[in-house]
The first five atom37 places (N, CA, C, CB, O) and aatype in JSON, in Angstrom:
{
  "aatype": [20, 20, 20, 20, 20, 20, 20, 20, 20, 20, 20, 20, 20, 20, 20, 20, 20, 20, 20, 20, 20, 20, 20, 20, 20, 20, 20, 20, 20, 20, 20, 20, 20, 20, 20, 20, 20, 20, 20, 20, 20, 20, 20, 20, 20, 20, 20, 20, 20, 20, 20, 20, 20, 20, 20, 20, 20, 20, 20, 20, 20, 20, 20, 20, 20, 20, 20, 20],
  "atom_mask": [
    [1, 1, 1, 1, 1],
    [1, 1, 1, 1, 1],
    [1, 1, 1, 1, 1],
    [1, 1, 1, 1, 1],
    [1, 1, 1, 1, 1],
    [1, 1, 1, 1, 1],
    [1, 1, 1, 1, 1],
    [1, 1, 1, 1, 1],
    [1, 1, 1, 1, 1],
    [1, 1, 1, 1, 1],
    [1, 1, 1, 1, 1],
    [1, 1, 1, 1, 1],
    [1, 1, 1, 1, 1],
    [1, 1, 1, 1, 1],
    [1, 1, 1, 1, 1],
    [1, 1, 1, 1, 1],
    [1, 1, 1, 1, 1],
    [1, 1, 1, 1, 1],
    [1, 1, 1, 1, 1],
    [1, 1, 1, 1, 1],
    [1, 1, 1, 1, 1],
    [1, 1, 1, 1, 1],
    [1, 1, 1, 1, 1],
    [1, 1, 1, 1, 1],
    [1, 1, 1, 1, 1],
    [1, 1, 1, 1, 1],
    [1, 1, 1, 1, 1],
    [1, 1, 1, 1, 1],
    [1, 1, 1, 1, 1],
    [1, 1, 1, 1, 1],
    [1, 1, 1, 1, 1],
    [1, 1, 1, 1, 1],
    [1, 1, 1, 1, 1],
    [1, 1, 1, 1, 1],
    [1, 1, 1, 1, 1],
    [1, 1, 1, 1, 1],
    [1, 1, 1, 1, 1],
    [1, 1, 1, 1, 1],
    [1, 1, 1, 1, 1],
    [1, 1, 1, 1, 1],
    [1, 1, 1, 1, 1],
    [1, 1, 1, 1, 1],
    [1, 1, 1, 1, 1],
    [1, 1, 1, 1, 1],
    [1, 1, 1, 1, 1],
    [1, 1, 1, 1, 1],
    [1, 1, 1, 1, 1],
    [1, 1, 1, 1, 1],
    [1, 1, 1, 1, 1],
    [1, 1, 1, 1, 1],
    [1, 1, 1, 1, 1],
    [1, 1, 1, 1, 1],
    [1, 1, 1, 1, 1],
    [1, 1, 1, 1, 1],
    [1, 1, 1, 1, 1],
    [1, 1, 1, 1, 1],
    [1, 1, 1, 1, 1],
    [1, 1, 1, 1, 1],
    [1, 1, 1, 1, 1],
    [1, 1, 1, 1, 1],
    [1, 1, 1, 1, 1],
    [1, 1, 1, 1, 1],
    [1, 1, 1, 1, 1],
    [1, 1, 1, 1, 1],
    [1, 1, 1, 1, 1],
    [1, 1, 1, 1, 1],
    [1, 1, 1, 1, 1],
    [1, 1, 1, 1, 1]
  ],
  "atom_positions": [
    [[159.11, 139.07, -0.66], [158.3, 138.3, 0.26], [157.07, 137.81, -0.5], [157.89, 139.14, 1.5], [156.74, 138.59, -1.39]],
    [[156.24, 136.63, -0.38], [155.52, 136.25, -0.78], [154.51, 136.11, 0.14], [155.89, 135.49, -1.34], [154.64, 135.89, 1.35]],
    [[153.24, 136.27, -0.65], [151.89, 135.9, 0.23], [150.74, 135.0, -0.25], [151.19, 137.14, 0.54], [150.08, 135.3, -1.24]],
    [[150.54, 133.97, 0.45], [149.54, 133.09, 0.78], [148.5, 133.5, 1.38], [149.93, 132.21, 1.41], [148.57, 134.33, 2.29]],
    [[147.29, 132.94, 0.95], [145.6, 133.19, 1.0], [145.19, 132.2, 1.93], [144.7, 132.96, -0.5], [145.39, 131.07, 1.5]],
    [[144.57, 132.26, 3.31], [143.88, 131.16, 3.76], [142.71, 130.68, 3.4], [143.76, 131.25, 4.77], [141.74, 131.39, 3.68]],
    [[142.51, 129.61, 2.82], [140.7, 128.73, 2.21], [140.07, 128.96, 3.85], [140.77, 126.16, 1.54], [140.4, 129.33, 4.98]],
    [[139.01, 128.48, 3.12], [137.91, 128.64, 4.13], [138.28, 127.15, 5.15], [136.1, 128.66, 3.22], [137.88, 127.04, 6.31]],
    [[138.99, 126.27, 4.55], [139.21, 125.26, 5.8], [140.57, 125.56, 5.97], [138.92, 123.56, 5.59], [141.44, 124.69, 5.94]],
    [[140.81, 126.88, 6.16], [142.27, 127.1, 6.83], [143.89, 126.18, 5.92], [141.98, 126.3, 8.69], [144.96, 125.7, 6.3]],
    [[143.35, 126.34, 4.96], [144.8, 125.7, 3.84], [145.39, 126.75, 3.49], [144.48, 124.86, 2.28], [144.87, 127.79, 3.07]],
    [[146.25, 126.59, 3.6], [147.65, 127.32, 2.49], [147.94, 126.74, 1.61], [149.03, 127.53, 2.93], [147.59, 125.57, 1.64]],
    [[148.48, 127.07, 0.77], [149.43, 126.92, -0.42], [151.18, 127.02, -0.35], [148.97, 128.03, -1.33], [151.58, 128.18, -0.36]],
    [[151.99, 126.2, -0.29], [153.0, 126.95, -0.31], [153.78, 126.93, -1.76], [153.78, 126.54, 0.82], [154.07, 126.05, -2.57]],
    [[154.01, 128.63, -1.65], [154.59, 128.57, -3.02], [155.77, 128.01, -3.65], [154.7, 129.58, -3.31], [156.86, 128.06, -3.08]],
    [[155.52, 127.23, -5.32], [155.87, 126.64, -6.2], [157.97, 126.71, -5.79], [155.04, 127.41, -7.66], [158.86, 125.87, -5.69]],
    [[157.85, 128.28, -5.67], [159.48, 128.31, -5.5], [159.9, 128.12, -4.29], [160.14, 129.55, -5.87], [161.0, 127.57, -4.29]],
    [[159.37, 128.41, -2.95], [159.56, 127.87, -1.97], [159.75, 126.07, -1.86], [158.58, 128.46, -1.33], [160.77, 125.59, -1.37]],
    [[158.6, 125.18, -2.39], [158.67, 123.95, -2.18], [159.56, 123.56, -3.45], [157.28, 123.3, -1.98], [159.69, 122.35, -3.63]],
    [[160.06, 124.25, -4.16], [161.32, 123.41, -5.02], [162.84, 123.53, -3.91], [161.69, 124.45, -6.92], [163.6, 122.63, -3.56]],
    [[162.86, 125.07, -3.57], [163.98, 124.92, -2.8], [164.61, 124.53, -1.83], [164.19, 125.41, -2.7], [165.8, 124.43, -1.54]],
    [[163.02, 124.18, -1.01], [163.33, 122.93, 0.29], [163.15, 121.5, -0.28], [162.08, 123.03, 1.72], [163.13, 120.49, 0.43]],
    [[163.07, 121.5, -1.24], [163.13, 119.97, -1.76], [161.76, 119.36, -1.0], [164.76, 119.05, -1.21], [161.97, 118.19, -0.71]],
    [[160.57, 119.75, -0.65], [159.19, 119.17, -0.29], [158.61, 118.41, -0.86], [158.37, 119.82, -0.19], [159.12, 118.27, -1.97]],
    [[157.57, 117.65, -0.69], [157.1, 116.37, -1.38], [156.06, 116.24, -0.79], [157.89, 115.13, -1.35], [155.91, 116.24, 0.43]],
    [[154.99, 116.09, -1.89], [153.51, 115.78, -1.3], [153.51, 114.79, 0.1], [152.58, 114.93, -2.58], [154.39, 114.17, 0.7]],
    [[152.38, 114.94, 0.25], [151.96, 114.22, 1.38], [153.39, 114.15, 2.89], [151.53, 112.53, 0.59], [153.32, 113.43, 3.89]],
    [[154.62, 115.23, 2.51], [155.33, 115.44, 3.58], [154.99, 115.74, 5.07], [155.94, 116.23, 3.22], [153.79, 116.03, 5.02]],
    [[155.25, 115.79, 5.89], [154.7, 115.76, 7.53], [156.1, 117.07, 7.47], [154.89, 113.71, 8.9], [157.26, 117.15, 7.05]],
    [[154.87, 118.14, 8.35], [155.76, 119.65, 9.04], [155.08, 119.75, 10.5], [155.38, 121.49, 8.0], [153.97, 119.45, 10.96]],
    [[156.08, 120.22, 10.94], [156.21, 120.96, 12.47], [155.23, 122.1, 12.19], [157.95, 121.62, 12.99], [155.14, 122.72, 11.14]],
    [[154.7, 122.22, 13.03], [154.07, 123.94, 13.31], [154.13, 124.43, 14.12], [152.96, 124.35, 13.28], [153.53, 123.96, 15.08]],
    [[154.94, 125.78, 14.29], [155.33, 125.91, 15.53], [154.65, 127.76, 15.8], [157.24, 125.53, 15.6], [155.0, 128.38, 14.79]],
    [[154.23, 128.29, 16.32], [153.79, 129.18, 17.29], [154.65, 129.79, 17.32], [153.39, 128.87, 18.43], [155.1, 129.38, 18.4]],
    [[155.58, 130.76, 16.88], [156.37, 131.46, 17.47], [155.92, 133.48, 17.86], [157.61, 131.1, 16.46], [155.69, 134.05, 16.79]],
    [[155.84, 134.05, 18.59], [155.55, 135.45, 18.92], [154.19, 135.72, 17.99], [156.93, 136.51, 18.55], [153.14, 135.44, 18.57]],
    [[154.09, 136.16, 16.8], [153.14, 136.59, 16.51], [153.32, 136.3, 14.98], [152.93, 137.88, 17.06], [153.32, 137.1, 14.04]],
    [[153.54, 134.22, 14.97], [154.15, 134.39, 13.53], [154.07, 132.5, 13.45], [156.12, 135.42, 13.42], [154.15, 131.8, 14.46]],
    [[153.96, 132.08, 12.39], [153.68, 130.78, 12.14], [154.7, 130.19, 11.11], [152.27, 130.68, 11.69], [154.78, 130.42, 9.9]],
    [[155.49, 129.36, 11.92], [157.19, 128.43, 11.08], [156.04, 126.96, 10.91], [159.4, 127.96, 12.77], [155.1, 126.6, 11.62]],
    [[156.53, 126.46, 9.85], [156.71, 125.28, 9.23], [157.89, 124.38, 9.0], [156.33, 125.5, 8.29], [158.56, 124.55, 7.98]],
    [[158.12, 123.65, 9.68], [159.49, 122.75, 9.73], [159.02, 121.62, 8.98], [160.1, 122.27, 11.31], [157.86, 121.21, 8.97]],
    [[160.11, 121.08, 8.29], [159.76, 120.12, 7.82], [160.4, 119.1, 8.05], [159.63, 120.26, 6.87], [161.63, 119.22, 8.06]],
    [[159.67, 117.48, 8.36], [160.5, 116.42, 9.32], [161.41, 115.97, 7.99], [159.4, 114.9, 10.25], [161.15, 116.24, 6.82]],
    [[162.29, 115.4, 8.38], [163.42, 114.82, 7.21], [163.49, 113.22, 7.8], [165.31, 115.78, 7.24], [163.56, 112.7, 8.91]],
    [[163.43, 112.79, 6.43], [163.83, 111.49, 6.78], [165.04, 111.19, 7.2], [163.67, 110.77, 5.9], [166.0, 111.85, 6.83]],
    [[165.16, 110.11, 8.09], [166.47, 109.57, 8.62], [167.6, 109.3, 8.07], [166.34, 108.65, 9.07], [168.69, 109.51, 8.6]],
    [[167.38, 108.67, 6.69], [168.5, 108.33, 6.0], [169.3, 109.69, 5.19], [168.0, 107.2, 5.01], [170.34, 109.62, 4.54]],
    [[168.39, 111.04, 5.47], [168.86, 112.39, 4.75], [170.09, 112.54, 5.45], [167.84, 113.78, 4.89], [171.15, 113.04, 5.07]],
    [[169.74, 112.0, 6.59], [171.06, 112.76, 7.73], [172.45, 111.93, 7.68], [170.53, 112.67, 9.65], [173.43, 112.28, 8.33]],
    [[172.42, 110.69, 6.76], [173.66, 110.1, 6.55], [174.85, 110.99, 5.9], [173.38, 108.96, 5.72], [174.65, 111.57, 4.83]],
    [[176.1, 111.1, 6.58], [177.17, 111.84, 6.5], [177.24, 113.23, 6.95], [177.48, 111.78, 5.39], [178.14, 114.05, 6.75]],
    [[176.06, 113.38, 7.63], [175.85, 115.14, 7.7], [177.12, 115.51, 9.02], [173.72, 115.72, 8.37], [177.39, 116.69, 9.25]],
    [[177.79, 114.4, 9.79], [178.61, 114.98, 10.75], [180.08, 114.37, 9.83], [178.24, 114.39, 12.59], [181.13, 114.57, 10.43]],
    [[180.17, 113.85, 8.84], [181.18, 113.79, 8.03], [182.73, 115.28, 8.65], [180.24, 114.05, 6.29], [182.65, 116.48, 8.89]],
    [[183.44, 114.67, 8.66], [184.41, 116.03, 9.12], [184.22, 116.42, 10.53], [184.05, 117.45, 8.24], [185.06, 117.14, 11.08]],
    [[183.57, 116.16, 10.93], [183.47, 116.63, 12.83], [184.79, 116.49, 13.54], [182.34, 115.46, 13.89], [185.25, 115.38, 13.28]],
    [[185.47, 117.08, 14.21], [186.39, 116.61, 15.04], [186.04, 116.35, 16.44], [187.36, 117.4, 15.0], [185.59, 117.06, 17.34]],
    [[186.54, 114.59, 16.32], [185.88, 113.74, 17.69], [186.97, 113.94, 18.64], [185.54, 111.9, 17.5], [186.77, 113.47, 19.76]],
    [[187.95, 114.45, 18.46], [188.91, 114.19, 20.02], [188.73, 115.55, 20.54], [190.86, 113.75, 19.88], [188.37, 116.65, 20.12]],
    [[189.3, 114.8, 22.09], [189.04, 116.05, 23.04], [189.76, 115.32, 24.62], [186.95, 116.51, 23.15], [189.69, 114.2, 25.11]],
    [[190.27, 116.3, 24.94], [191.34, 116.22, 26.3], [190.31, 115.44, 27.08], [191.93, 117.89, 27.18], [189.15, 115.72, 26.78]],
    [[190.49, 114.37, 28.19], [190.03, 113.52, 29.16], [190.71, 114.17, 30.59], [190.49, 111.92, 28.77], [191.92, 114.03, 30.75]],
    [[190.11, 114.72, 31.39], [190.8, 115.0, 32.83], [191.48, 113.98, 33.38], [189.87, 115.37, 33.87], [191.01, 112.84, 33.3]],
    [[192.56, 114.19, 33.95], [193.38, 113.07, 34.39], [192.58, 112.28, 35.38], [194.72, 113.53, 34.99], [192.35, 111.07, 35.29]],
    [[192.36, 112.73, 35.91], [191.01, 112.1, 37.5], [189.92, 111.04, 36.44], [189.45, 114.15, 38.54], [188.89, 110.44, 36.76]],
    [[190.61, 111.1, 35.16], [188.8, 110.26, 34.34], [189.63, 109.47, 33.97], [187.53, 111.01, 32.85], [190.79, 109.88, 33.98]],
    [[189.42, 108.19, 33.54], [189.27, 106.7, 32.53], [189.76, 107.49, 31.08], [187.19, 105.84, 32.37], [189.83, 106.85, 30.03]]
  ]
}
């Protein structure tokens, strides 16, 4: 586990091996989210990341006879 220091204007750091393995990038935009007694950082992804991500999905599925 790793630990981060809060500055006096409330900054973190996140560490070097953490932001290589999420692939992060300066000036990136994160979620902050509140959870129980504990602070997540999400990070927004650009739109075009998500090209092919449902690649392989299986789209069919039974129609009730009563339907179109």
């Amino acid at each position: 586990m790793l630990t981060v220091k809060v500055s006096p204007k409330f900054q973190v750091v996140i560490p070097k091996e953490i932001r290589e393995s999420l692939h992060l990038l300066p000036g990136q935009r994160m979620q902050v989210v509140q959870y129980e007694n504990r602070i997540e950082l999400i990070p927004e992804r650009d739109v075009s990341e998500l090209e092919g991500f449902l690649q392989g999905i299986n789209t069919e599925f039974k129609r009730e006879k009563d339907r179109l």
